[in-house]
N, C-alpha and C positions, 0 to 999 in steps of 0.2 A: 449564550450560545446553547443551543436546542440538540438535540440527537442527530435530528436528520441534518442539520448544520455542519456537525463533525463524519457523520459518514460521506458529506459531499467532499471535505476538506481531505481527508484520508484517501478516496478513490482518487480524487485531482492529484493529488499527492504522488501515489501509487503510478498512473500512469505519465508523471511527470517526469519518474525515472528511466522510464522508455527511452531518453535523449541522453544520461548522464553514463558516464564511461565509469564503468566502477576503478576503485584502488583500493577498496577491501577486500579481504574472503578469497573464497574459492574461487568467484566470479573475474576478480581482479587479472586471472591467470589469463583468461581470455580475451581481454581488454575490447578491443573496437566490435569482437565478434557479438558482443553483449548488446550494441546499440538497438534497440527497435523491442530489445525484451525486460518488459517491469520486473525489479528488484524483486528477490522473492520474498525476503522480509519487509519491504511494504506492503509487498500484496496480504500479507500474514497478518500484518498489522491492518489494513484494510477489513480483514475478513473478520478479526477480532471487533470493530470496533460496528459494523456490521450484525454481529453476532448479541451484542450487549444491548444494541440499541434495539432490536426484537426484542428479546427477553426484556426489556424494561416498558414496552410499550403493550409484549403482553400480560405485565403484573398489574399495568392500571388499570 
């Protein structure tokens, strides 16, 4: 698996949560209100994973 491979898997990921009702955290309080808006630590992790895969394509 290649860079741009896992930032597509991350985003899909990311906006995948769009649909799932949280039962963790802070978000959890809010329950159904949360539908239609991505986890914010996916999108974190999206942004991270984003962020690596630059910097490693501009060290080559």
């Amino acid at each position: 698996m290649h860079d741009g491979e896992r930032v597509r898997f991350t985003a899909a990921g990311a906006e995948a949560t769009k649909q799932m009702k949280p039962v963790h955290g802070r978000a959890a309080y809010y329950g159904e209100k949360c539908l239609g808006n991505p986890d914010g630590g996916a999108v974190v992790g999206q942004l991270i994973f984003e962020a690596l895969s630059r910097y490693e394509a501009a060290r080559e």
